[in-house]
Backbone bond lengths (Angstrom), bond angles and torsions (degrees), N, CA, C in turn:
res aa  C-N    CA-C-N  psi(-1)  N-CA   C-N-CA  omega(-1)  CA-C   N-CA-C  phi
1 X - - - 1.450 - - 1.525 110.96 -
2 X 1.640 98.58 -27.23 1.812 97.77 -176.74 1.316 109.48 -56.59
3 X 1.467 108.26 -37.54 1.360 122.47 -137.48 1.668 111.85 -87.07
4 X 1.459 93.30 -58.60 1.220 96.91 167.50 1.461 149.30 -75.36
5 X 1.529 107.47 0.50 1.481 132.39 176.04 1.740 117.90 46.83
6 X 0.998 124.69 27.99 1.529 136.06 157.57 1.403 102.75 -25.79
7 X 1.549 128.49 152.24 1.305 126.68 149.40 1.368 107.16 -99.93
8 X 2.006 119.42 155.58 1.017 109.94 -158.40 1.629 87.21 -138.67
9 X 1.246 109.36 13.21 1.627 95.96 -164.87 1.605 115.89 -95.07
10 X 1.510 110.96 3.58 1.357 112.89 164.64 1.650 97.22 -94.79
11 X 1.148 132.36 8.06 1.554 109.79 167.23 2.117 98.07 116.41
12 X 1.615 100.55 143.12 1.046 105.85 -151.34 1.753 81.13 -134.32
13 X 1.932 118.09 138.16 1.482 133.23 -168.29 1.145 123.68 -116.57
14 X 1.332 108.51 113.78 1.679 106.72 -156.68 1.505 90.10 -98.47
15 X 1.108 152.93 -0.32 1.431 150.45 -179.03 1.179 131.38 -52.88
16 X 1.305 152.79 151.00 1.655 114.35 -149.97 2.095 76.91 -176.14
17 X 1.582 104.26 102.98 1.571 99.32 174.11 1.841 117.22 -28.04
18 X 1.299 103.81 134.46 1.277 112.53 163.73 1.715 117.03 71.80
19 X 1.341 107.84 -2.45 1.348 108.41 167.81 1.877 122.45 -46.65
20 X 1.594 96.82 158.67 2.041 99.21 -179.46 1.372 74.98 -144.39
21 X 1.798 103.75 171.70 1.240 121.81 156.72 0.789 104.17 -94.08
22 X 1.387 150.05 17.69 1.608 133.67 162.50 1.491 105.61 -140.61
23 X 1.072 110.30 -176.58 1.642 115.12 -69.48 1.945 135.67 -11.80
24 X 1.251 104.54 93.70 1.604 102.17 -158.50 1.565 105.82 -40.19
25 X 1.398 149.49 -23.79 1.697 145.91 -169.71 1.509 85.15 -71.10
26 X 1.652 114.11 -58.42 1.973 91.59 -156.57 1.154 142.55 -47.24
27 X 1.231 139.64 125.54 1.451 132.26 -174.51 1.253 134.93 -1.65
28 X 1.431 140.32 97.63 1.250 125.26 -177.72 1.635 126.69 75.75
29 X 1.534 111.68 8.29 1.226 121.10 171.49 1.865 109.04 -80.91
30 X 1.470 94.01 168.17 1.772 91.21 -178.10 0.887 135.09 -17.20
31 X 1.956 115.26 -60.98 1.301 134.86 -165.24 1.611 107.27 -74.75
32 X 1.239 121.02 -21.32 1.722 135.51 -177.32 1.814 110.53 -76.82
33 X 1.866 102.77 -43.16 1.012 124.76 -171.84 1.806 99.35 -64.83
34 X 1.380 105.84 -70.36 1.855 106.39 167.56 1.115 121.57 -51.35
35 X 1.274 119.30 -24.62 1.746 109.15 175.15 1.835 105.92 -82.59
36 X 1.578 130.84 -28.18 1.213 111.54 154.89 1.370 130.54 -64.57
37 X 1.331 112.28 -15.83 1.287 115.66 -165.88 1.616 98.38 -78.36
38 X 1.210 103.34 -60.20 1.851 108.80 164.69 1.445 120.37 -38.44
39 X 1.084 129.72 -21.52 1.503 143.95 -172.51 1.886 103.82 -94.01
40 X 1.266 94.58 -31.27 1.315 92.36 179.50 1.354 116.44 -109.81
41 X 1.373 122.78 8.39 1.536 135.20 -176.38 2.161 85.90 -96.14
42 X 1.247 110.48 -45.30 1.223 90.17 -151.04 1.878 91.50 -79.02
43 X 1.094 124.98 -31.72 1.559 137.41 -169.12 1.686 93.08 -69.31
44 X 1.081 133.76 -49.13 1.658 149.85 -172.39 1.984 83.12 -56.96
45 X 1.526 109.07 -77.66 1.531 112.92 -161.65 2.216 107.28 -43.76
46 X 1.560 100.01 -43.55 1.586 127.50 -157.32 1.858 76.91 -59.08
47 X 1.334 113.58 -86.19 1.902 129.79 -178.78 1.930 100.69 -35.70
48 X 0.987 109.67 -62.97 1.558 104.12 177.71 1.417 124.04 -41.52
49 X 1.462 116.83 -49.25 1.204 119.61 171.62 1.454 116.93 -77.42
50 X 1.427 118.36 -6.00 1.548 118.10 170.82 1.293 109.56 -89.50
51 X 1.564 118.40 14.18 1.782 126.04 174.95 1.444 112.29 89.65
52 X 1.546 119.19 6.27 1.408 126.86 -170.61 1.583 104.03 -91.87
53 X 1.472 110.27 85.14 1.629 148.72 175.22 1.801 114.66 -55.06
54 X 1.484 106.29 -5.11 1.254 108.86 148.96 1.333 129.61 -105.51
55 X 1.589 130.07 33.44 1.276 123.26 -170.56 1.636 89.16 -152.53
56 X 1.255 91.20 167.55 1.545 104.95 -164.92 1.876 105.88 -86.57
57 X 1.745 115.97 134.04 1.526 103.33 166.55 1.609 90.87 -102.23
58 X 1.578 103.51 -174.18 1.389 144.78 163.78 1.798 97.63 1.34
59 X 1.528 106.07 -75.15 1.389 116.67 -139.74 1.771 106.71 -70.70
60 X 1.962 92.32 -30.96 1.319 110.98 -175.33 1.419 105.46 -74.17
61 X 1.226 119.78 -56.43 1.638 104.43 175.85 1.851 122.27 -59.87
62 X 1.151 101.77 -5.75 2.107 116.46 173.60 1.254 93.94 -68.88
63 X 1.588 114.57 -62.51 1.256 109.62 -157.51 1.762 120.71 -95.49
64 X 1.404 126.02 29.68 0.985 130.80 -169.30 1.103 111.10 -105.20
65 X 1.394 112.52 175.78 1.754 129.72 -151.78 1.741 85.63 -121.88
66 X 1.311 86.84 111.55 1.784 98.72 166.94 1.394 115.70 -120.40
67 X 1.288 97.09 106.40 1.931 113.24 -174.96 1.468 106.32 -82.30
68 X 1.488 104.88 132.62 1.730 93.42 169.49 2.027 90.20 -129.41
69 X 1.052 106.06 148.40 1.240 118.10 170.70 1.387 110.76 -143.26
70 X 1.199 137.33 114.79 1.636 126.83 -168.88 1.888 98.17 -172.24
71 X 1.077 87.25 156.00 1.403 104.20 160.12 1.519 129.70 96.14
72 X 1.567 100.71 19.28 1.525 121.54 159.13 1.613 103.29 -88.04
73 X 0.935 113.64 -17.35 1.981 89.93 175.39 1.642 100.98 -87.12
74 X 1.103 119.96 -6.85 1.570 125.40 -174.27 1.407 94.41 -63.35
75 X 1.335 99.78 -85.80 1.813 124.59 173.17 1.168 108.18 -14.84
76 X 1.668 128.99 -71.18 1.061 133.32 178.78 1.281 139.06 -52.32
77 X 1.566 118.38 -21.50 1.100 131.38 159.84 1.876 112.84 -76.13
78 X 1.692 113.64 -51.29 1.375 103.51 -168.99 1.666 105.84 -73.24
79 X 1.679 106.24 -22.44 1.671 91.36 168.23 1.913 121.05 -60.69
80 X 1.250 95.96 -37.61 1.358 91.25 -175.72 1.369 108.91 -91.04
81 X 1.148 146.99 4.57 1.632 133.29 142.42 1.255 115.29 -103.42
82 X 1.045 121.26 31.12 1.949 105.53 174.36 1.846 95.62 -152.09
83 X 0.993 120.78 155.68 1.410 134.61 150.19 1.575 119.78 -47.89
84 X 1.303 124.35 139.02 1.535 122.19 -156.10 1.712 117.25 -64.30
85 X 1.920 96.54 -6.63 1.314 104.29 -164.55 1.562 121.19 -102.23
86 X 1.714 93.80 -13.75 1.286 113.19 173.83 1.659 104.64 -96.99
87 X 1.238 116.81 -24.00 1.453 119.99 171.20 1.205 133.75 -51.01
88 X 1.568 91.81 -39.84 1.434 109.90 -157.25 2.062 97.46 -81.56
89 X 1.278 102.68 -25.46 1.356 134.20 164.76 1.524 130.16 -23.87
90 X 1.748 89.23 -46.28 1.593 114.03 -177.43 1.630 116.08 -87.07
91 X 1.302 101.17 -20.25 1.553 107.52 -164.45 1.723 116.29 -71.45
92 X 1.575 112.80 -12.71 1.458 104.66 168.49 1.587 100.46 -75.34
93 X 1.772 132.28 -16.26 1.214 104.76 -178.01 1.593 123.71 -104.94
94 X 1.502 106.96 11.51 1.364 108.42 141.29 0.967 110.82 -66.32
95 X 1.445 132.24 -85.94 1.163 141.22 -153.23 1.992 119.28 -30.51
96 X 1.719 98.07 -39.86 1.225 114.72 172.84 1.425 121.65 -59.19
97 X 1.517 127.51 -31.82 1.250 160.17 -162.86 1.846 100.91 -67.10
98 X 1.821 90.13 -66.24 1.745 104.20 -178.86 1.517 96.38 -52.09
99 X 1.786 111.81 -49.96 1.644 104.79 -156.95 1.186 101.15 -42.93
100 X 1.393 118.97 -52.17 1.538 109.87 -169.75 0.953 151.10 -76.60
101 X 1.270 100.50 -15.47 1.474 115.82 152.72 1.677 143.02 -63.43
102 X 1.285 82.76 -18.18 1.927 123.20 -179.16 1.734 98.97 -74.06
103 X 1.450 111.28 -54.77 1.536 145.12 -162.65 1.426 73.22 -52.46
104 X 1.535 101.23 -83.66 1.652 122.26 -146.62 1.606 110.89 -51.40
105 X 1.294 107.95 -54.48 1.665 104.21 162.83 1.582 121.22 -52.22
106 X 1.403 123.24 -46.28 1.087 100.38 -173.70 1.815 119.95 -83.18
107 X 1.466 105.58 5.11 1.335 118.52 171.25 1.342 122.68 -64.78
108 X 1.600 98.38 -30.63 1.711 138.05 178.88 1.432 126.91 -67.94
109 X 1.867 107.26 -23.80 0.901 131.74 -174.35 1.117 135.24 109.39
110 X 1.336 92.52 5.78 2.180 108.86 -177.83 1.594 99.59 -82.78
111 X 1.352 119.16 146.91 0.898 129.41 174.52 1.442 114.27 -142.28
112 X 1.362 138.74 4.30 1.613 119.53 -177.25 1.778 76.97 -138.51
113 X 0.801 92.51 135.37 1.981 126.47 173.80 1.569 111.94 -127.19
114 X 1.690 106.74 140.83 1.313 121.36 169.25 1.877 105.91 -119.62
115 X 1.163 145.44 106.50 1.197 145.54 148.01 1.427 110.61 -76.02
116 X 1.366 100.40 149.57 0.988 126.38 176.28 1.648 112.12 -132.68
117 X 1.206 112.90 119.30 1.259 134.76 152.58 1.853 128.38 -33.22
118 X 1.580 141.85 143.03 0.762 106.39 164.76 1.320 128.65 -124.68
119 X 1.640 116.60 -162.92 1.412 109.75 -155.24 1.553 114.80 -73.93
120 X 1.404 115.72 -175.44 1.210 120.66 169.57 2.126 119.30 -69.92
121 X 0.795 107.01 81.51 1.195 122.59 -157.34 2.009 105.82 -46.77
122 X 1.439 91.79 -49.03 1.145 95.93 -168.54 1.854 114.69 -74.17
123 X 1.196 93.68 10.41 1.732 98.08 176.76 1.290 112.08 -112.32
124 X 1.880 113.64 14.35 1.371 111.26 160.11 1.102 126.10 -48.44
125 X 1.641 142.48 136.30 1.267 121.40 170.00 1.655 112.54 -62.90
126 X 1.315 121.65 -32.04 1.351 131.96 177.53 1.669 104.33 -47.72
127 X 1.609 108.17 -67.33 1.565 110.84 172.14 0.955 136.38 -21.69
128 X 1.786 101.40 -53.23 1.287 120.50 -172.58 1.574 114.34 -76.31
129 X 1.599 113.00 -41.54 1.227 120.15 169.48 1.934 118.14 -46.14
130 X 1.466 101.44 -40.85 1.618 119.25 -164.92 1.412 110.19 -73.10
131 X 1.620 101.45 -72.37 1.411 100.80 167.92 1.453 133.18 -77.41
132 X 1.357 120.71 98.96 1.793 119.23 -169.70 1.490 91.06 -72.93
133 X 1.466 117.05 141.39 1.499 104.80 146.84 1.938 113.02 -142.62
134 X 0.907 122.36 -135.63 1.611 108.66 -175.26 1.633 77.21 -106.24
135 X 1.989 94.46 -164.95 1.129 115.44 -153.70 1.562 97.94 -81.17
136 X 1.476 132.65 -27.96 1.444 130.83 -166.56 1.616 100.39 -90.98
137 X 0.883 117.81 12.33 1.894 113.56 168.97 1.726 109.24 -91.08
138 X 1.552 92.62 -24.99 2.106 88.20 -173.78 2.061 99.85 -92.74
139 X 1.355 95.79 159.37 1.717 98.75 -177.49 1.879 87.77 -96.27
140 X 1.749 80.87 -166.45 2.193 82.76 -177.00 0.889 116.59 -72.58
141 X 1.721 140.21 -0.77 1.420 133.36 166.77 1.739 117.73 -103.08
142 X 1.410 97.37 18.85 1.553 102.51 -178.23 1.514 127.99 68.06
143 X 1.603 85.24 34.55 1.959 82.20 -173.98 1.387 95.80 -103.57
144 X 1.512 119.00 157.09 1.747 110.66 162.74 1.476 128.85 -64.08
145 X 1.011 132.52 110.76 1.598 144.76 -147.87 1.637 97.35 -77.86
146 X 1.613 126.38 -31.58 1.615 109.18 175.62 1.642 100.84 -85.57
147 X 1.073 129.74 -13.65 1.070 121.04 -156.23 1.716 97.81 -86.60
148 X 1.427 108.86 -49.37 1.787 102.41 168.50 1.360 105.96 -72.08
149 X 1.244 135.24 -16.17 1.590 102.30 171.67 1.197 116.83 -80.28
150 X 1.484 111.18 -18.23 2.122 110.85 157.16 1.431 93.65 -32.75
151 X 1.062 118.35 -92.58 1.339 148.35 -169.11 1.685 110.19 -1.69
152 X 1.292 82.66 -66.11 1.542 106.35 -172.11 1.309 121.49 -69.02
153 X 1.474 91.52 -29.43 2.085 107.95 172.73 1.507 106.96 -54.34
154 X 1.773 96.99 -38.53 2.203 111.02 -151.95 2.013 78.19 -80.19
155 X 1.316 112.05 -36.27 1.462 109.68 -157.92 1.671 111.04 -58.35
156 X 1.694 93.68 -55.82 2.104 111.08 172.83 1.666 88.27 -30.15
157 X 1.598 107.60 -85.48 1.203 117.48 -146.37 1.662 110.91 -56.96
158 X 1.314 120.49 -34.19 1.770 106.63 172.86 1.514 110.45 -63.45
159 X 1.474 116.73 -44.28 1.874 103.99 166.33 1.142 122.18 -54.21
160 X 1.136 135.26 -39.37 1.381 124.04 -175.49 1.741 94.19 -87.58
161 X 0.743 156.52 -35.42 1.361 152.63 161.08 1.852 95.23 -32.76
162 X 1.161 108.62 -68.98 1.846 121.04 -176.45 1.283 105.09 -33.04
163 X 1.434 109.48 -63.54 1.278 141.24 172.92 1.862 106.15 -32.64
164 X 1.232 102.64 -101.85 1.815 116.14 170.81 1.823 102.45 -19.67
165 X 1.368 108.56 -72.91 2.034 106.65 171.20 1.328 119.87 -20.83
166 X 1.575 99.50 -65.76 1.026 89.60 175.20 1.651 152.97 -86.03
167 X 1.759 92.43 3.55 1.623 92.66 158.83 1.382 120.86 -102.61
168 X 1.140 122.28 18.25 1.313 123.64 -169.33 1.688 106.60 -124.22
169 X 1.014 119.55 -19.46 1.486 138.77 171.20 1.709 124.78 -97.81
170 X 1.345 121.59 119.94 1.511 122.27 -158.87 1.903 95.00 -88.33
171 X 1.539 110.88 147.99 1.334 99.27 173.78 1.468 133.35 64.41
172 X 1.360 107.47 27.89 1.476 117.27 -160.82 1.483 89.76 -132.70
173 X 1.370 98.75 141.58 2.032 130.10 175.55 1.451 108.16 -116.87
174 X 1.165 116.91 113.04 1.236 103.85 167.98 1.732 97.73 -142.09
175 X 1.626 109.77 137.54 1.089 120.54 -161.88 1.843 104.40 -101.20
176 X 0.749 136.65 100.02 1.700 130.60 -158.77 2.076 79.39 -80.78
177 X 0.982 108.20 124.80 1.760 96.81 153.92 1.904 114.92 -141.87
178 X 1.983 91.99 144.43 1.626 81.59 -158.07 1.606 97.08 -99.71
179 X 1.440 99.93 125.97 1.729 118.46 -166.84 1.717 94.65 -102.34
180 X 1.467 114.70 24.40 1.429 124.80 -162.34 1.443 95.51 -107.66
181 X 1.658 109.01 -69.73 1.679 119.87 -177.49 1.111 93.26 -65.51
182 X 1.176 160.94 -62.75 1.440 167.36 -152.30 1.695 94.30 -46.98
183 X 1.218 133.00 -67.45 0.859 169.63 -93.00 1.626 96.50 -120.78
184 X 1.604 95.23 -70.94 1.534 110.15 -171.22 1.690 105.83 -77.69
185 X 1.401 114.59 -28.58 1.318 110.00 161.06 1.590 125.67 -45.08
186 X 1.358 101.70 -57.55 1.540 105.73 177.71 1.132 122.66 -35.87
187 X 1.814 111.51 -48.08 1.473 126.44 -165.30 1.847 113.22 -72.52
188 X 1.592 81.01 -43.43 1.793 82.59 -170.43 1.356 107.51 -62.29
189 X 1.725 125.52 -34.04 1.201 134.06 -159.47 2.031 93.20 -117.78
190 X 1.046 120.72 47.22 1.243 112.94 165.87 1.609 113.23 -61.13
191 X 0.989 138.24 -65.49 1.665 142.94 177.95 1.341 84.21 -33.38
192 X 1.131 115.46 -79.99 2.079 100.87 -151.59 1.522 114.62 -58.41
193 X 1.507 108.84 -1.68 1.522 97.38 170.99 1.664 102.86 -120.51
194 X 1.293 111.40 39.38 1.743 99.64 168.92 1.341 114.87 91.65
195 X 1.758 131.83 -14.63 1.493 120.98 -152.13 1.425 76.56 -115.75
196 X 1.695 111.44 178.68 1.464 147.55 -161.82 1.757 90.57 -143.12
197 X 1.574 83.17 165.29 1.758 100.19 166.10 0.682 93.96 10.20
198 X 1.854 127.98 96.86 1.221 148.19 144.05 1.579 127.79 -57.88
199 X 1.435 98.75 -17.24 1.672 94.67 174.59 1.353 122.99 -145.52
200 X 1.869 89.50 44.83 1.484 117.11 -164.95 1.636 111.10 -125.16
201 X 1.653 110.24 105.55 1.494 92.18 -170.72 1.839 112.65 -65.00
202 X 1.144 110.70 176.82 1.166 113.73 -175.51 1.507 103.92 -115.46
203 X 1.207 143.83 -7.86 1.211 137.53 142.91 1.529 113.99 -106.95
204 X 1.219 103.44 149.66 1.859 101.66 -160.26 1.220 108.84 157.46
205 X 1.676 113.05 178.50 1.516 119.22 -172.92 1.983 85.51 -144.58
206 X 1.312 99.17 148.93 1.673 130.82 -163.16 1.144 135.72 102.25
207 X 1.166 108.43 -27.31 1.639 115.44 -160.08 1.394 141.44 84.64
208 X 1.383 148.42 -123.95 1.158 134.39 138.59 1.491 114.47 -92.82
209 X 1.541 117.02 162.47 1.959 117.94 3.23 1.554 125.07 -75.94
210 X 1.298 116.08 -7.94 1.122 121.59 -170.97 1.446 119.31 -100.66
211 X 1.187 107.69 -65.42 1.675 151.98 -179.52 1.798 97.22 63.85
212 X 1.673 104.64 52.23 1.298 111.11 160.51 1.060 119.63 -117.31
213 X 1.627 139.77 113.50 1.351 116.72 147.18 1.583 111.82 -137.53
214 X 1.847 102.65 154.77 1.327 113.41 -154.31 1.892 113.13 -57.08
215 X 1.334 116.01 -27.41 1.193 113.12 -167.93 1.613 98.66 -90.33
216 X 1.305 137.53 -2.18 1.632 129.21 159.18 1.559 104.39 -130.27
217 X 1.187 111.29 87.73 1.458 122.70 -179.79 1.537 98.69 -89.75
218 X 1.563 111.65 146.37 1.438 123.52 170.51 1.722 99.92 -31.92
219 X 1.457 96.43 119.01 1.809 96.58 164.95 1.931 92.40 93.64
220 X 1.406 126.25 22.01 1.522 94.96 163.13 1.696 82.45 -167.93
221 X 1.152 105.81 157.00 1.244 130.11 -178.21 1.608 119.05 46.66
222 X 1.122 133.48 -126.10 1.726 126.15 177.60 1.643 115.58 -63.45
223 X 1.193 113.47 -21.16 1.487 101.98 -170.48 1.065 149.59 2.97
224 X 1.072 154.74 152.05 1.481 144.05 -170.18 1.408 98.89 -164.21
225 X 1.608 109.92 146.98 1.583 123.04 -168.23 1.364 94.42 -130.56
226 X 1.608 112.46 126.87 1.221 127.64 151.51 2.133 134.18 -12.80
227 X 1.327 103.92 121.32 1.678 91.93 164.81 1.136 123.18 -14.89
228 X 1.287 111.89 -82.44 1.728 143.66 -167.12 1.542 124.30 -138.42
229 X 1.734 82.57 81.63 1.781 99.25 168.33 1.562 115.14 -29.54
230 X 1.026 125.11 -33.90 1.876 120.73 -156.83 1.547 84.61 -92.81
231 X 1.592 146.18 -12.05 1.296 121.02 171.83 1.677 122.16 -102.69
232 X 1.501 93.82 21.58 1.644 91.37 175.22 1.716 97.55 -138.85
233 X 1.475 83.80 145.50 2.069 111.13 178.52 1.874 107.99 -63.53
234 X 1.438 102.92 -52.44 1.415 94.44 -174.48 2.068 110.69 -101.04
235 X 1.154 99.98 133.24 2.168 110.01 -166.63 2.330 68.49 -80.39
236 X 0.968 102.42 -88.07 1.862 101.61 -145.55 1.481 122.01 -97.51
237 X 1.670 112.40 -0.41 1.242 140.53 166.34 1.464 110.66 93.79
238 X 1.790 125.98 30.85 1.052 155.54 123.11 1.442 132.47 -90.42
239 X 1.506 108.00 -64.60 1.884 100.78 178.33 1.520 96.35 -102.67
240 X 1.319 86.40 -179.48 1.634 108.00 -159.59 2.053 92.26 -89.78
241 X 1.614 114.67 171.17 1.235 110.84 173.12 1.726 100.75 -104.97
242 X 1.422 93.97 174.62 1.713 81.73 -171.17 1.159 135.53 -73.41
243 X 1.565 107.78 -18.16 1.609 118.69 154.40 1.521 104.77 -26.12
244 X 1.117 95.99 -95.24 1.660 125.39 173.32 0.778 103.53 -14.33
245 X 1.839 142.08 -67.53 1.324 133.66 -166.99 1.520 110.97 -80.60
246 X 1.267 116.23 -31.92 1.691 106.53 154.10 1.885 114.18 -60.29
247 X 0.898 102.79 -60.37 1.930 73.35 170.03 1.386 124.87 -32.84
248 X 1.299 110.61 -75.66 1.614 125.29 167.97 1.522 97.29 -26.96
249 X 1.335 116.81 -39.74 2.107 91.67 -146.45 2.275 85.35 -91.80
250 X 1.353 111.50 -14.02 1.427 122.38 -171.73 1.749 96.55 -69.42
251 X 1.062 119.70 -40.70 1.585 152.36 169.96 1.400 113.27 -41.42
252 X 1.593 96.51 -49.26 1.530 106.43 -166.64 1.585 112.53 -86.52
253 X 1.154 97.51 -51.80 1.415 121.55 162.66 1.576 127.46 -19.95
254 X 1.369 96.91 -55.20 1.690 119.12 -179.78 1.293 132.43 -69.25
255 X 1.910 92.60 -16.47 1.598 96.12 164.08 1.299 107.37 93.95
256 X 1.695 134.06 -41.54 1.217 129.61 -147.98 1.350 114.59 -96.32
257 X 2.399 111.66 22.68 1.121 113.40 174.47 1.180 88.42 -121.45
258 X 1.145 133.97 13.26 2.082 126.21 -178.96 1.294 100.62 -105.04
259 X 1.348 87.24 147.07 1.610 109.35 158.96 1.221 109.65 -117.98
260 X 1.308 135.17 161.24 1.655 103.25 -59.12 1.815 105.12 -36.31
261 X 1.648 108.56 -173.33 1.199 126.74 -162.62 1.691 104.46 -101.22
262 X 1.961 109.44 23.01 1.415 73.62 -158.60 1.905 99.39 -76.29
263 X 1.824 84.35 -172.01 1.252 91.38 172.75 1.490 126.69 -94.62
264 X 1.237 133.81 157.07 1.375 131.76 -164.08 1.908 116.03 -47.70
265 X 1.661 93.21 -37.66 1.267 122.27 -137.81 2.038 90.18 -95.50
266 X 1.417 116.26 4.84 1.182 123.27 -173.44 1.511 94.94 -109.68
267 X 1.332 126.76 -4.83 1.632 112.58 159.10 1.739 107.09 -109.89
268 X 0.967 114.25 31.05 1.281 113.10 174.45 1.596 122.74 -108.20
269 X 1.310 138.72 139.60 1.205 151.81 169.39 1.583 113.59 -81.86
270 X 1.098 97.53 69.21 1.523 98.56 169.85 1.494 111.76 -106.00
271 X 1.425 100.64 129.99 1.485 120.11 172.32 1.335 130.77 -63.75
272 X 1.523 153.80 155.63 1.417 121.88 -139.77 1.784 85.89 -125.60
């Protein structure tokens, strides 16, 4: 951190593609992610007090906005190796994973949190490509119907998790927001907001309905990329394109998926 002189005082990203909280040892999963973050809270405080005006002291890491969003690559893995009943099984020990990490920061001195909820899983184009099933497994917009009620199982349990924090913890913000309805809105109602093939990546190999499959993923072997990126929701039939994630972030913004309602712009330090 000496060395390379980064500024850190708009906020520093522990996010790391494809991360889970479980198994907490593997590379770059939750428990890896908080132990850098700790590495860099105490090195951030050590440089701060040596007058180094790009890194965060004491007051700045108190008063900061710690986003966690995680735990769709979890899902996606125990859906696709276990039966929906043993799956559904695992999800108090995600859920346990975030608590503690939530715990441990705010033990640290963090106190205002944003969660995020996650998406509708089963309207991945990837999902949809992976898991075939007959015609009574998809709902009326063609998403897989066990696969969002995963979803929705991991979703209950992080609110009431939000929920429990915050009565049991003094001085604590935590913003529950659902990046789920947000999400599934877009899809069901793609036409009224501008997008096409709603559950069709736009970079990919097959074509429709999907144009996902695992052995030519966007970026390897035949691939092929869409007309016009800005009219489709899914870029590779995992993440969203940036259209898409500007909807979502227009979504987020507005408040009218948080609980509480605050607004973004009420944990921010803006100068007048």
């Amino acid at each position: 951190m000496e060395s390379i002189g980064k500024n850190f005082t708009n906020g520093v990203n522990f996010a790391i593609a494809g991360s889970k909280t479980l198994p907490r040892l593997d590379s770059f999963n939750l428990h890896i992610q908080f132990a850098q973050f700790h590495r860099f809270q105490s090195l951030s405080l050590e440089l701060f007090n040596k007058g180094d005006g790009n890194l965060l002291g004491d007051k700045d890491l108190r008063n900061a906005l710690y986003t966690i969003d995680i735990g769709q690559n979890d899902l996606d893995g125990i859906f696709g190796g276990l039966i929906y009943e043993k799956a559904i099984l695992k999800i108090p020990d995600i859920i346990s994973e975030i608590e503690n990490v939530i715990k441990a920061i705010y033990e640290q001195g963090g106190n205002n949190f944003w969660v995020h909820n996650t998406g509708p899983l089963g309207c991945l184009p990837k999902s949809l490509a992976t898991y075939k099933k007959n015609e009574n497994d998809y709902d009326e917009n063609g998403c897989l119907i066990s696969l969002n009620e995963g979803a929705k199982t991991f979703n209950d349990k992080l609110q009431f998790l939000c929920e429990k924090l915050r009565d049991e913890m003094k001085n604590i913000t935590i913003v529950y927001v659902d990046i789920y309805s947000i999400k599934y809105d877009l899809i069901a109602n793609s036409s009224t907001y501008g997008f096409v093939n709603p559950l069709m990546g736009c970079c990919g190999y097959g074509g429709p309905p999907y144009n996902f499959e695992s052995n030519n993923k966007c970026g390897q072997g035949n691939y092929t990329i869409c007309e016009d990126r800005f009219k489709y929701i899914s870029w590779d039939g995992i993440h969203y394109t940036e259209a898409a994630n500007g909807f979502v972030a227009s979504k987020i913004l507005s408040t009218h998926y948080s609980t509480p309602p605050l607004k973004f712009n009420n944990f921010c330090n803006i100068a007048p």
